[in-house]
Structure formats: C-alpha cells, structure tokens
C-alpha positions in Angstrom: -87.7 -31.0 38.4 -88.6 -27.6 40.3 -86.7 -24.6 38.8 -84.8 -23.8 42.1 -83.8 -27.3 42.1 -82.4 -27.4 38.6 -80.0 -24.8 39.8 -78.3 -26.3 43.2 -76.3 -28.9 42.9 -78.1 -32.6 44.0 -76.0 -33.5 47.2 -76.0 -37.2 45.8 -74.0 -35.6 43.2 -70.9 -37.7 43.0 -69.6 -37.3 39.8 -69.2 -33.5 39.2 -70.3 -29.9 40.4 -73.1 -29.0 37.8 -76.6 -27.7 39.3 -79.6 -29.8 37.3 -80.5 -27.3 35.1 -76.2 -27.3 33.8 -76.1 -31.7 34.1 -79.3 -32.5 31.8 -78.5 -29.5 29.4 -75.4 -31.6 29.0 -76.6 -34.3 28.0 -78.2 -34.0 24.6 -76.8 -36.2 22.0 -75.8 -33.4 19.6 -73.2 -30.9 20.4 -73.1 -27.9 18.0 -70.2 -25.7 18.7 -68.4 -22.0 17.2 -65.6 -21.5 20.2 -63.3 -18.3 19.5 -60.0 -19.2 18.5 -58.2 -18.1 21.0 -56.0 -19.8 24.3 -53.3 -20.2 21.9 -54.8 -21.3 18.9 -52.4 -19.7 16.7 -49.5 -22.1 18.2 -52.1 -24.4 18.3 -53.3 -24.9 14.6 -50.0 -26.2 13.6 -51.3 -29.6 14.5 -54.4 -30.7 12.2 -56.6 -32.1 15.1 -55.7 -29.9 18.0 -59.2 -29.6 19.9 -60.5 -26.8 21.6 -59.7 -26.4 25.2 -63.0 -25.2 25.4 -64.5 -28.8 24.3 -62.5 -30.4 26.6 -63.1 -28.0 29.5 -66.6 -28.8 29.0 -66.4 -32.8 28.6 -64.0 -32.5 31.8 -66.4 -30.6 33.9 -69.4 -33.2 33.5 -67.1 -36.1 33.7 -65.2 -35.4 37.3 -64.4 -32.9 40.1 -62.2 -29.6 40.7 -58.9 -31.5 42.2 -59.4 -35.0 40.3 -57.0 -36.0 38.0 -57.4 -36.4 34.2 -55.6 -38.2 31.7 -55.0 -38.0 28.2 -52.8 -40.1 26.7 -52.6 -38.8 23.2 -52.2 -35.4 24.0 -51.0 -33.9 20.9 -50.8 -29.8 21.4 -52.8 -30.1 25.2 -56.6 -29.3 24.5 -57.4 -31.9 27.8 -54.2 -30.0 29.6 -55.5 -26.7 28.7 -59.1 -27.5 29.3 -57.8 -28.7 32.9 -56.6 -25.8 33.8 -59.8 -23.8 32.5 -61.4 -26.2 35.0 -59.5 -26.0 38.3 -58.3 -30.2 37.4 -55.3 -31.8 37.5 -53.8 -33.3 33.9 -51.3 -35.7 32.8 -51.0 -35.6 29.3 -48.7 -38.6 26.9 -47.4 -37.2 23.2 -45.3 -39.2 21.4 -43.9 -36.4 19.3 -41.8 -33.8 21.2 -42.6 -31.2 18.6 -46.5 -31.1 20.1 -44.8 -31.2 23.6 -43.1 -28.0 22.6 -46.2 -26.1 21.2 -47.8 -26.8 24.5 -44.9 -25.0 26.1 -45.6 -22.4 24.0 -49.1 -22.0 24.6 -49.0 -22.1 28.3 -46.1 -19.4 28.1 -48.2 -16.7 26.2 -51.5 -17.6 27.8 -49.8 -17.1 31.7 -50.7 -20.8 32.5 -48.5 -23.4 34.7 -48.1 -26.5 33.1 -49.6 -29.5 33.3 -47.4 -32.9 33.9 -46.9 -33.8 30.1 -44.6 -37.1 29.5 -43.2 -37.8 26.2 -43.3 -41.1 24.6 -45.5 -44.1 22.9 -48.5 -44.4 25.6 -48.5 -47.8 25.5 -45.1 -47.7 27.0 -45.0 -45.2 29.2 -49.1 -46.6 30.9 -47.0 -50.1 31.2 -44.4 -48.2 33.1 -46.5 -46.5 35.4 -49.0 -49.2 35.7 -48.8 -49.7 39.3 -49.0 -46.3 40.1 -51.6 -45.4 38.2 -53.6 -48.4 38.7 -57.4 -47.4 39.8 -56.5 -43.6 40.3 -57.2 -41.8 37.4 -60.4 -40.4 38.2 -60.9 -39.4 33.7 -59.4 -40.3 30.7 -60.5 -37.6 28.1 -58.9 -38.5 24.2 -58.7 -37.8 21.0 -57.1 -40.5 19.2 -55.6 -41.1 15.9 -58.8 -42.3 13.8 -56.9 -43.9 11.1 -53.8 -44.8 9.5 -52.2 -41.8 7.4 -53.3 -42.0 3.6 -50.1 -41.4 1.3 -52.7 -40.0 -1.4 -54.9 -37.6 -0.4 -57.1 -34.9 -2.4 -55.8 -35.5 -5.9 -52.1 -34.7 -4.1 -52.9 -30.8 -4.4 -53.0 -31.2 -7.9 -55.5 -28.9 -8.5 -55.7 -25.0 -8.0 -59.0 -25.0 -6.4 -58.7 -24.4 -2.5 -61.5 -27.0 -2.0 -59.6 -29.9 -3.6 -56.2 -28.8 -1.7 -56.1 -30.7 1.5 -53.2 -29.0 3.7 -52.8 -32.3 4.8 -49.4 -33.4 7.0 -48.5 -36.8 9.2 -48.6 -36.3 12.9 -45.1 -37.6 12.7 -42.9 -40.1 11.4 -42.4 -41.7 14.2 -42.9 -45.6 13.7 -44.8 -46.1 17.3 -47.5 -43.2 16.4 -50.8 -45.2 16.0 -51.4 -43.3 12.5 -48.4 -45.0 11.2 -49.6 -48.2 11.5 -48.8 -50.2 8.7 -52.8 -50.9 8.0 -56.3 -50.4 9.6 -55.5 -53.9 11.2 -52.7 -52.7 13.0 -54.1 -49.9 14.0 -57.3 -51.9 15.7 -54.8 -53.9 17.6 -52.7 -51.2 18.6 -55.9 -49.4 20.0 -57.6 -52.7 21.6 -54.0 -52.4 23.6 -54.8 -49.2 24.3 -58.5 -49.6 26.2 -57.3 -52.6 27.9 -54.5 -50.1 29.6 -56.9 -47.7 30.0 -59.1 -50.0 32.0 -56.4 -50.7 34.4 -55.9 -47.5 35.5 -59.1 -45.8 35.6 -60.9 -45.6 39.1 -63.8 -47.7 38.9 -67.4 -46.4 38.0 -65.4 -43.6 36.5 -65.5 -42.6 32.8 -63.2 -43.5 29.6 -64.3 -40.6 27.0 -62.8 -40.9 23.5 -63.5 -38.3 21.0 -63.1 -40.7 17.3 -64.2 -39.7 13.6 -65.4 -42.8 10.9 -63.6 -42.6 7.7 -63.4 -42.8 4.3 -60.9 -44.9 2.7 -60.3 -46.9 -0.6 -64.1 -46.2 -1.7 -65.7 -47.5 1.6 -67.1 -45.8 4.5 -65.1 -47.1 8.0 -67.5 -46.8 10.9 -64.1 -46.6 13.4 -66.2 -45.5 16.2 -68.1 -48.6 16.2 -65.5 -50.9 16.3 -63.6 -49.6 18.7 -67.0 -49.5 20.8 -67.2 -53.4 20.3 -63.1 -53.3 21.8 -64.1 -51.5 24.6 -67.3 -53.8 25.7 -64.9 -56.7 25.8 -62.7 -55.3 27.4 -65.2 -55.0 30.3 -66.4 -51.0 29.3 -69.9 -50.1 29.7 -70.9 -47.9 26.6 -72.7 -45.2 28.5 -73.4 -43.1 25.0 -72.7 -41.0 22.2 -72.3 -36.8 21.5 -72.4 -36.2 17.9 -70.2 -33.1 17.7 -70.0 -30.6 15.0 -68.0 -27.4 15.1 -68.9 -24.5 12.7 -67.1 -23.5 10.0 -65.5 -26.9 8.2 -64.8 -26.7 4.7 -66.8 -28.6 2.4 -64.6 -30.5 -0.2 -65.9 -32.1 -3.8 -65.1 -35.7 -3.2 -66.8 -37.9 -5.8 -68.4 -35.1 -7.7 -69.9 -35.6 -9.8 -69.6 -39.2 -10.1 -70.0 -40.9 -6.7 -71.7 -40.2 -3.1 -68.4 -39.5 -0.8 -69.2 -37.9 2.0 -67.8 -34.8 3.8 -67.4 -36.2 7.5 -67.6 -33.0 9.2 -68.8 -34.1 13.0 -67.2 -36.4 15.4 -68.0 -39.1 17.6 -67.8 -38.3 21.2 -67.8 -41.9 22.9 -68.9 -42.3 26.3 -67.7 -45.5 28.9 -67.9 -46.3 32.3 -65.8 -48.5 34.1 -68.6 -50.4 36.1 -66.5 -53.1 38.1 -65.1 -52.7 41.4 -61.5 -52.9 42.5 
C-alpha cells in the first residue's frame, strides 16, 4: 500500500472511518496499553473490572461508524457508554445492579457528558423484551462479561499483612440473576450460551459480536473460558474473526503457589472477535 493511500480512507470502506495506515495498525494481535486514569476513574474504580473508555473507544471505532448504535449488555460502570460518546456513537448499555447504574450517573455528571440510554435489569430478560425491536439493528455489541463464578475464598481471605497476598476482592452484587453468581462454572456456561444466542438475534448481519473475557484459575486448574465460550459462539452460527491479547500496565503481581506450585498471574485479557456472517 502507497503511503498517501494508507492515510485516506478506502471508499469500499464499509465497516468504519479509519485511513489504511489507522485500520492495519489495528489489527495486531497484541494490544499493550498505559491509558491515564482519568474520564471518571475515580467513581469508576469502585467496580473491580470497570474498563477504560479509552479501550472501548478504540474497539468501537474499528468495529462500526459515527451514528451506529452499540450495545453492551453488561455494562457495569459504562466504559462502552463512555467510549461511545468519545466516539461520536450511539450506546445502549444493560446492568443488572443499580449501584453501577448510579456511578455512571456520576461519571457523566463531572465529566459534562449526556447520557447514554442505560436499562437496568438481568440482560437476558430485558434482550427477550426487546427482541423484536432490536432484532438485526444493532450495528455492535462491545462486552465485558463476568468470566467466572465468584470464589468465596480468595488470597488466603486477607489473612496475611503482605499487600501482594491481600486481594481487595468484592462480588459484583448479590443479586441471584448476576452471571457471577451462578451456582457453578456449569451454570455459568449455560447462562452465557443464552446469552450469544440473544446476541445473535439482534446483531445486524455481517456485523461484529466483540467480547472482552479473561481464563481462570480455580480449584488448582487453569480454565481456558475464552475458548469455550468460542466453541458456544460457532454453534450458535458466529464466525470467530480473531483474537487481541490485551495487557494493560501496571497489574500487581501476586505469590500464588510460591514456592510450591506453578499458578499463574493472568494479567492480560482475551479480546474475542465474531462476525455475524448470515443474512437476514
């Protein structure tokens, strides 16, 4: 590709507004990121995986056009709203705990920004409800979904002075619907297999799913999440388009297993990719 191509947009460009060079500097397969924390992020941190706008703003901006519509139906404290904004797209975002709701209030009060639509309930419910509205018009889905069930033992239970083997770690919620308060992994694949077939539904067709997971460690075994959830997806009737490792600086590094047993920190995420390759 000439240089002075790589920075005009193709005109066959049909999926979003990037020039060449922008679009294939997008695409590596490992995303390395040190965003300010800032747009809020002092409201923000109160909820353990809040993402940064910044992420999303930049997942959004590949994935669709100024004036399309985004969904994210686990919203939490509104990193896809937020980024939405950043990006001149519309958002509707799903939390099933009011309390996130609330923080994204906050955020959009201090920062001067208008609100996205943000509905509160269980996704699954409120999708169903909207199902025939929605169906084949959501030009994105952009999430970051529970990856696990909730642990009730975690780091030795704080046990230990040393900041390194103190977790900080709270439940989303204790709401019974939440996807981390499944009663078991098994439940938690089934809830989310509900989930992507919903998803598919609605999504316009040759338009992109884009789920940002993490594996996990639990009970001594390494749980490759991502991959299973991958397998849900193909059956549904998702192409798997690909995969952005992400890794943001600055996680702390905890001593699981020392100095006994390999555990391993899991400090990047999974950024998976699908496209929705049938017509209506």
């Amino acid at each position: 590709m000439k240089n002075k191509q790589a920075k005009k947009m193709h005109p066959n460009n049909n999926l979003n507004e990037l020039t060449g060079d922008k679009w294939i500097y997008s695409t590596q397969s490992v995303l390395k990121t040190d965003y300010k924390k800032d747009i809020g992020f002092n409201l923000r941190k109160a909820h353990g995986a809040n993402k940064p706008p910044q992420l999303m703003k930049q997942l959004i901006e590949f994935f669709s056009k100024s004036g399309e519509t985004v969904l994210d139906p686990f919203a939490g404290v509104g990193g896809t709203l937020l980024g939405a904004t950043l990006s001149n797209r519309k958002a509707i975002g799903i939390e099933i705990n009011k309390k996130w709701f609330n923080t994204y209030k906050e955020v959009c009060k201090s920062e001067g920004f208008k609100s996205q639509s943000f509905l509160v309930g269980d996704c699954l419910d409120i999708i169903n409800k909207n199902i025939i509205i929605w169906k084949n018009k959501i030009d994105l889905i952009l999430t970051d979904p529970p990856y696990n069930v909730n642990l009730d033992k975690t780091m030795c239970n704080n046990k230990y002075p040393n900041k390194n083997r103190q977790s900080g770690f709270e439940y989303f919620s204790n709401i019974k619907e939440d996807f981390s308060n499944s009663k078991d992994y098994e439940e938690y694949l089934i809830r989310m297999k509900k989930f992507l077939s919903l998803s598919f539904s609605i999504l316009k067709p040759f338009h992109y799913l884009v789920l940002i997971l993490r594996n996990s460690y639990q009970n001594g075994e390494y749980i490759m999440t991502s991959s299973t959830i991958s397998e849900y997806a193909k059956d549904i009737g998702y192409i798997m388009k690909g995969e952005i490792i992400w890794y943001s600086n600055g996680n702390r590094l905890r001593p699981y297993g020392y100095p006994f047993v390999f555990v391993p920190n899991i400090v990047h995420h999974n950024i998976l990719i699908f496209r929705k390759e049938v017509a209506v």
